[in-house]
N, C-alpha and C positions, 0 to 999 in steps of 0.2 A: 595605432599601437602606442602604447605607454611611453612614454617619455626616459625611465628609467632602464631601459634594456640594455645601451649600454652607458660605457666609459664617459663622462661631459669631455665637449669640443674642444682642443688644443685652441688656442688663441690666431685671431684670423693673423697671417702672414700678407702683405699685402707683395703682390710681387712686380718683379722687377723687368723692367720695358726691356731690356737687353735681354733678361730669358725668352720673352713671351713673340719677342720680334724673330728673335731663332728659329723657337718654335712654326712660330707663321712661315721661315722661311721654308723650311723642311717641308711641310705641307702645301706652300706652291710648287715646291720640285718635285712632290709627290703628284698633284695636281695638274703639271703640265708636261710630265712623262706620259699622263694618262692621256688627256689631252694631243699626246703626240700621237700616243700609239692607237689611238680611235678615229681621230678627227671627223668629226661629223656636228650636225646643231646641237645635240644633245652634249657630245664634251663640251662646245663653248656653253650652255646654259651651265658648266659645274666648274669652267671658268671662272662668268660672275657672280655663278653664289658664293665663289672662295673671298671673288674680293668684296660683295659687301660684309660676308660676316669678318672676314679682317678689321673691319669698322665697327662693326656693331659691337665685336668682343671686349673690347674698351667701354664700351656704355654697360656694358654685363657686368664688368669688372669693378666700375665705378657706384654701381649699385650695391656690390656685395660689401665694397668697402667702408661705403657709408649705411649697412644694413637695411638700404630701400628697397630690397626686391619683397616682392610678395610674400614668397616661403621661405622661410631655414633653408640655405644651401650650404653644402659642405666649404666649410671656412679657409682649412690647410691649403688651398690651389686656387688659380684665377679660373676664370668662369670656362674655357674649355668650349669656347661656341662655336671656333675655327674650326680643328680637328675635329671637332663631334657631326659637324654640319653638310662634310663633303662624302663621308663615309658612306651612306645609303647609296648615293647619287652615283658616287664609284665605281661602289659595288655593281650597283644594276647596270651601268656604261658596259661594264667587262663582262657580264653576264649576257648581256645582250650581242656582244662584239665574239663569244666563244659559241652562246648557241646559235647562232648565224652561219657560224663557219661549221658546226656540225647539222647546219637544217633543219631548225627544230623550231619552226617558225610559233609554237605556241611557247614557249619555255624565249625567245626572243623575245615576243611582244610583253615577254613578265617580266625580265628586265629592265623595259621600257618602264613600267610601272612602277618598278622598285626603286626608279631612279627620279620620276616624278613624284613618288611618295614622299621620298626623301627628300626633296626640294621643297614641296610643301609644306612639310613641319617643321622644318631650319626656318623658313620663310617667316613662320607665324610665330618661331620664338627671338628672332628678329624684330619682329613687327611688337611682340610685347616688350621687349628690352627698352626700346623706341617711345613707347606711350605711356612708360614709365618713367621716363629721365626727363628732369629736370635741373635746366631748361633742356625745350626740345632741341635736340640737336639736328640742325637744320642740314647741315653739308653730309651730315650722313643718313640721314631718310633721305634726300635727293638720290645720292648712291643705292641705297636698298629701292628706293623706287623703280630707279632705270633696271637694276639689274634684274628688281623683280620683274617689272613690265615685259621685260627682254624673255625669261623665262615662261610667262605665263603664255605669251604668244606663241613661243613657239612650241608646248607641250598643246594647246588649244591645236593648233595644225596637226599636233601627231597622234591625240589618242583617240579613240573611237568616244562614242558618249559611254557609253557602259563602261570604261576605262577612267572617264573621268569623273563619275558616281563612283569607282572604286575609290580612286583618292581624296575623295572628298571626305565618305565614310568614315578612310583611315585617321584622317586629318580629325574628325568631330570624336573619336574614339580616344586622340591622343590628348586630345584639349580634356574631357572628363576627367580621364589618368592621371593628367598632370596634378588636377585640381584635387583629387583623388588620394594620392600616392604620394603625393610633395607634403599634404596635410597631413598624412597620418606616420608619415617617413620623414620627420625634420634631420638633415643635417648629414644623409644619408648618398646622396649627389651634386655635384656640380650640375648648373645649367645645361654643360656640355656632357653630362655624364646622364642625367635625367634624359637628352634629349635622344641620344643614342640607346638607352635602354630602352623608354617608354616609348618610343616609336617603334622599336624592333617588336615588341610587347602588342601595341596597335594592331601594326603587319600583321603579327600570327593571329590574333584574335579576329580579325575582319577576312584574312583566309579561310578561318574554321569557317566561318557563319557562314561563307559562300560555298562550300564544299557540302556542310551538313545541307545546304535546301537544295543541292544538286546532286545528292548523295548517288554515284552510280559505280557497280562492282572493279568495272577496270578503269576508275576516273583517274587513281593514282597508286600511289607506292603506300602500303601499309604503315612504313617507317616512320614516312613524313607523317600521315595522320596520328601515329601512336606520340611523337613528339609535339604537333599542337597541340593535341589535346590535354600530354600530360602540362605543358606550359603553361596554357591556359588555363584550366583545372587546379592547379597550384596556384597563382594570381589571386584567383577568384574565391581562394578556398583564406587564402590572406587576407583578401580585403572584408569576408565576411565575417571571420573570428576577430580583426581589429575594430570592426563596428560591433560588433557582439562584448566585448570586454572595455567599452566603455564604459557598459551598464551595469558588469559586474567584475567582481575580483576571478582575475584567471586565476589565482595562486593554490586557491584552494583542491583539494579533494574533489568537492560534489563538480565545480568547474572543469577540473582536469576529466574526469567522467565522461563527461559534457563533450568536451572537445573530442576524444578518444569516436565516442560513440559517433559524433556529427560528421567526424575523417571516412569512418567504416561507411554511413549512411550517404556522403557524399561520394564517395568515393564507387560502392558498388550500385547508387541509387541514380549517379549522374553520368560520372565518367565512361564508366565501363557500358553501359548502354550506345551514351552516346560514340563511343572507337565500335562500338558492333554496330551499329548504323553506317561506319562510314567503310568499314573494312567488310562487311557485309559474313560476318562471322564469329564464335565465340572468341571475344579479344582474350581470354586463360589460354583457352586452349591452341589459339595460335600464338603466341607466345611461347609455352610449353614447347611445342612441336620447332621454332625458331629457335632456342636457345642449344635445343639438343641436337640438333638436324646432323651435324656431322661430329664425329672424332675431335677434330680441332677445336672444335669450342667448348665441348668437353672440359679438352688442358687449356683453355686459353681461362675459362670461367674459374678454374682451380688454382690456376696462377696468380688472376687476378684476386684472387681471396685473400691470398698469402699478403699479395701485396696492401691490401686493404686494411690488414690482422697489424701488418709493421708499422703503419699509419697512426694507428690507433696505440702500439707500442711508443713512437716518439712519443706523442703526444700525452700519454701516462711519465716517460722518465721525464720530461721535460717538467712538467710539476709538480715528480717527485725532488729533483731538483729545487724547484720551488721552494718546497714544503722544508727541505732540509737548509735553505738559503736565509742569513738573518736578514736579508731586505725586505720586507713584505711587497716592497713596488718591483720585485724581482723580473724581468722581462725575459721575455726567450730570446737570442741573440740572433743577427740576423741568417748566420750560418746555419742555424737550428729551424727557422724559417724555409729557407732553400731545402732542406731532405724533402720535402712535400712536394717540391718541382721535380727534386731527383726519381723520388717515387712516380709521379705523373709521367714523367718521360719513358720510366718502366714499363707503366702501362702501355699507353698510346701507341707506342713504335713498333710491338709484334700484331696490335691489334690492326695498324696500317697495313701492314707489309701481309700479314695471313689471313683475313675476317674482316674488312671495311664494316659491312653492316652489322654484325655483330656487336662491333668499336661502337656504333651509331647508337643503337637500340641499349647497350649496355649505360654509356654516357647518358642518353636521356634517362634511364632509370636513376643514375649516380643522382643529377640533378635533381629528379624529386625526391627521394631522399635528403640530400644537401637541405633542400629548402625545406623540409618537413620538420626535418631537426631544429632550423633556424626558427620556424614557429615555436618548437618545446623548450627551445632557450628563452627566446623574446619573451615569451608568455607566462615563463615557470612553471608550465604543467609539468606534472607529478607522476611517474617518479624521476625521471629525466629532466626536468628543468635547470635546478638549480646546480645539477655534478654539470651538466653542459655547461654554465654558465660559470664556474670555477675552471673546469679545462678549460676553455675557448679564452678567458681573460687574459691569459700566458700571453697568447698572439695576436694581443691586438695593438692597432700599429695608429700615429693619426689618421689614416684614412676610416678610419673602424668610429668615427665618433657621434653617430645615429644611431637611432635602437638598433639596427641591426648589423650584424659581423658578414660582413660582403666577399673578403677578398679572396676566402675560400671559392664562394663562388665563382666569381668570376676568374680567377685562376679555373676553372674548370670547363668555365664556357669560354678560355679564349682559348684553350686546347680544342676543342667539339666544335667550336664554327666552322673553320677552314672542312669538317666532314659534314655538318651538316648543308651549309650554306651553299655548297658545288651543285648545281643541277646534274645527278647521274645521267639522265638520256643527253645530256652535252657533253658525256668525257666521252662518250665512244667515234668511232672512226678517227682517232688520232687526233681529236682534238684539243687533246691536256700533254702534246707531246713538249718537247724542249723546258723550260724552268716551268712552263705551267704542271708539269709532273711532279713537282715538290708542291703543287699547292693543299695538298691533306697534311704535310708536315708544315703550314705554316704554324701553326702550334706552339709545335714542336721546337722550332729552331728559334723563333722569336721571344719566347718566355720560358719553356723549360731549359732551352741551352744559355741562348743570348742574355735574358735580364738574370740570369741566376747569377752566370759566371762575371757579369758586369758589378753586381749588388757586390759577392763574394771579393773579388779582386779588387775592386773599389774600394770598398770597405777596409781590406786589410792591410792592400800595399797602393795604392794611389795617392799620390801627392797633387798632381797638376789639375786645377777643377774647372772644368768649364764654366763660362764666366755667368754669371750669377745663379748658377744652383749648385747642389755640392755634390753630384754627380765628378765624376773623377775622367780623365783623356786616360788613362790606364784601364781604368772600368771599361769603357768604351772601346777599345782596341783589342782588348781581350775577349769582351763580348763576341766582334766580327770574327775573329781568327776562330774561335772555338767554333760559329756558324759555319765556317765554311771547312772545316775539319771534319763537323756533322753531316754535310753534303754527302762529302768524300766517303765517308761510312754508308750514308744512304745508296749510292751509288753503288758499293759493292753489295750489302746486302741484299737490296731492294732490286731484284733484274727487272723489275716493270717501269723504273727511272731511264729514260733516255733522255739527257740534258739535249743533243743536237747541239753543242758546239756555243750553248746559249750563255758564258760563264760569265762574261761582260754583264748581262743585266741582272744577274741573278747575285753577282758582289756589289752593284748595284745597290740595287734593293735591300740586301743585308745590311748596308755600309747606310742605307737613308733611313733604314728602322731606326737601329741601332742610335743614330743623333735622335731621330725623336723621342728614343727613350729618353737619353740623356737631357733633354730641354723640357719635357711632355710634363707636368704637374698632375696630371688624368690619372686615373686608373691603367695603367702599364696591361698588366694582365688581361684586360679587355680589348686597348686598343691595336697594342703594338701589331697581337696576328689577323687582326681586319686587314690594317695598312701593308702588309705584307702580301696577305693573302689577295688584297685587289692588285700589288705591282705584280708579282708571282702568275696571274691568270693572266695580266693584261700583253 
């Protein structure tokens, strides 16, 4: 993609061992709650991946600073290798640890998978961190060696072979991506934020490919395949227009054309074929028949409209504001930013409580969209490009300093993971009872309640800052209180929430988000309801 998509990079920040040590700490106590509540060889392999990449994240760091890494990475935060690196492995631990207890020995062994996949692409952006610095640093390749060693032996004892050609796959799928997406995306993630995307990115793409050559009618959930596909489908529809618009001007007319028509052709020539191969049926028309099937989603699609109609209202005052403001560098403030959580939260919370799959199937369409747009911004196709690229300028923040404007997104996928990422045939027989029954609002409670009212309250009335970032001990305290106020509502609402008595870990968990907001330099909106959502399950 062009260089010129958005805003130039804020000046790198080089940051500070007192945050970054915080941060790390937060993340072993995340780390060996999980560790506690699993224990088996697979916790300790996420164990020592916590502690070599503790090691490594300093060699990441020290790269960015003296601009040795290979690609443009986002300059604003430290490399994020820690946090980005135990998330996969976590996840699949807990995944494994809940479909075990509901008996679902194939949805178990994928866990398994999820959690070595994970370890293997932390592993391998370890191992380049390492074969990049200079001098080599010897006491920590020692470290990432044992701890790899230790890892690879004991995933070699647990997977089948066809288990370990899956991760192998994944792994050669994330290595192209990287090479890929880092080149044509300068500036657009951290190390730790690259790794956690384009691995998730991997997964789904290496899922599709294995589902499509096994294509059979009751192999899975429609949901699941309508959301590879469109994920995938989108990626791929990105990296062929960014290679395409090397060679010519997207700005124009006959371009925009071009594009227009290549989306239609793509789109009914590729996609929709391939989701009728996998779903074994016209993907319109079950669709159609899904979205209408009852009364309730009826009002829920109608609600959501409204809410969608208001969205698109702030975002008009906000620049006509603008427009009437004599600073041309005029920004949206950061209150003016949160109505867009407020609004998310609108959303999300009757689509939990009345329509799970509906919430699913709607949010992955949200996404392609989101991203569809973000193509006619980056690109300036016509006639959308350029009013997109005047609205969206309002809200962009340093993290926004790549061609492209991310945080939308990602505010959207850290709401839809905690729905998409649950295995359904493991919540049934009681198996998501106690705090694991908030895990669809991890969302919810970690970015639309917790980071909004922590930004808001920080921001207006916080004096005491936590020590080296300017996050506010007022922010933070307000964030937890409002969390668990959200519970308390959830719990009345919500009759399908039975806590069991579970409140100790569940303030917990809120109370260990919450600091890693406050220390985390990442992407917030992405991370926080992963780490939630794996204490929440675990």
């Amino acid at each position: 993609m062009t260089r010129e998509c958005a805003s130039p990079a804020p000046g790198p920040g080089a940051p500070l061992s007192g945050s970054v040590l915080a941060e790390a700490a937060v993340v072993f106590v995340v780390v060996l709650s999980i560790h506690a509540a699993v224990w088996d060889r697979y916790s300790w392999c996420a164990v020592a991946l916590a502690v070599q990449a503790f090691y490594v994240q300093y060699k990441w760091d020290r790269l960015l600073q003296q601009g040795s890494a290979v690609f443009q990475f986002r300059m604003s935060a430290n490399s994020g290798l820690l946090p980005a690196s135990v998330v996969m492995p976590l996840l699949g631990l807990v995944m494994k640890e809940r479909c075990q207890a509901a008996g679902n020995p194939y949805f178990e062994r994928f866990g398994i998978v999820v959690a070595a996949t994970g370890m293997a692409v932390a592993l391998f952006s370890s191992v380049l961190a390492l074969g990049i610095t200079r001098p080599v640093p010897t006491n920590t390749c020692v470290i990432s060696g044992l701890a790899g060693g230790v890892i690879i032996y004991i995933m070699k004892r647990s997977l089948s072979v066809g288990e370990v050609i899956e991760v192998l796959e994944v792994l050669l799928i994330f290595v192209y991506l990287n090479m890929i997406l880092l080149y044509l995306l300068p500036r657009c993630f951290t190390p730790g934020e690259a790794l956690l995307v384009l691995g998730g990115i991997s997964f789904m793409l290496n899922q599709l490919i294995k589902r499509s050559l096994t294509a059979v009618e009751s192999q899975g959930d429609p949901l699941d395949f309508f959301l590879l596909v469109v994920v995938v489908g989108m990626v791929l529809m990105g990296i062929f227009f960014s290679t395409l618009f090397v060679f010519m001007d997207s700005g124009t007319w006959a371009s925009s054309i071009f594009f227009h028509l290549m989306t239609c052709v793509l789109g009914l020539g590729v996609v929709l074929p391939w989701l009728h191969r996998l779903i074994c049926r016209n993907p319109l028309l079950w669709l159609f028949q899904f979205l209408f099937r009852t009364e309730t989603r009826v009002y829920l699609l109608g609600y959501w409209s409204l809410l969608a109609t208001l969205a698109c209202l702030v975002v008009l005052y906000q620049n006509a504001k603008r427009s009437s403001s004599e600073s041309k560098k005029h920004q949206a403030p950061t209150i003016a930013r949160k109505y867009f959580h407020f609004i998310v939260v609108a959303t999300y919370i009757p689509g939990i409580i009345l329509d799970r799959p509906l919430l699913y199937m709607a949010a992955t369409v949200c996404l392609a969209v989101f991203i569809f747009l973000e193509y006619v911004r980056c690109f300036r196709i016509k006639p959308l490009g350029h009013t997109l690229r005047s609205l969206l300028s309002l809200f962009l923040d340093e993290r926004d300093s790549g061609p492209l404007i991310l945080t939308h997104i990602y505010l959207l996928l850290g709401m839809s993971l905690p729905i998409w990422l649950v295995p359904r045939p493991c919540t049934q027989k009681g198996s998501l009872g106690g705090a694991r029954a908030l895990v669809p609002y991890a969302g919810v409670l970690a970015v639309g309640v917790g980071d909004t009212v922590a930004s808001i309250f920080g921001s207006t009335m916080g004096e005491i800052r936590w020590p080296g970032t300017k996050k506010t001990f007022e922010g933070t305290m307000t964030s937890i209180f409002a969390q668990i106020i959200s519970v308390a509502l959830i719990l009345i609402f919500d009759s399908g929430v039975d806590l069991n008595y579970s409140y100790a870990w569940i303030l917990g968990s809120i109370s260990t988000v919450s600091l890693l907001e406050a220390y985390t330099t990442q992407i917030d909106n992405l991370l926080l309801p992963l780490y939630l959502l794996i204490l929440l399950m675990a």
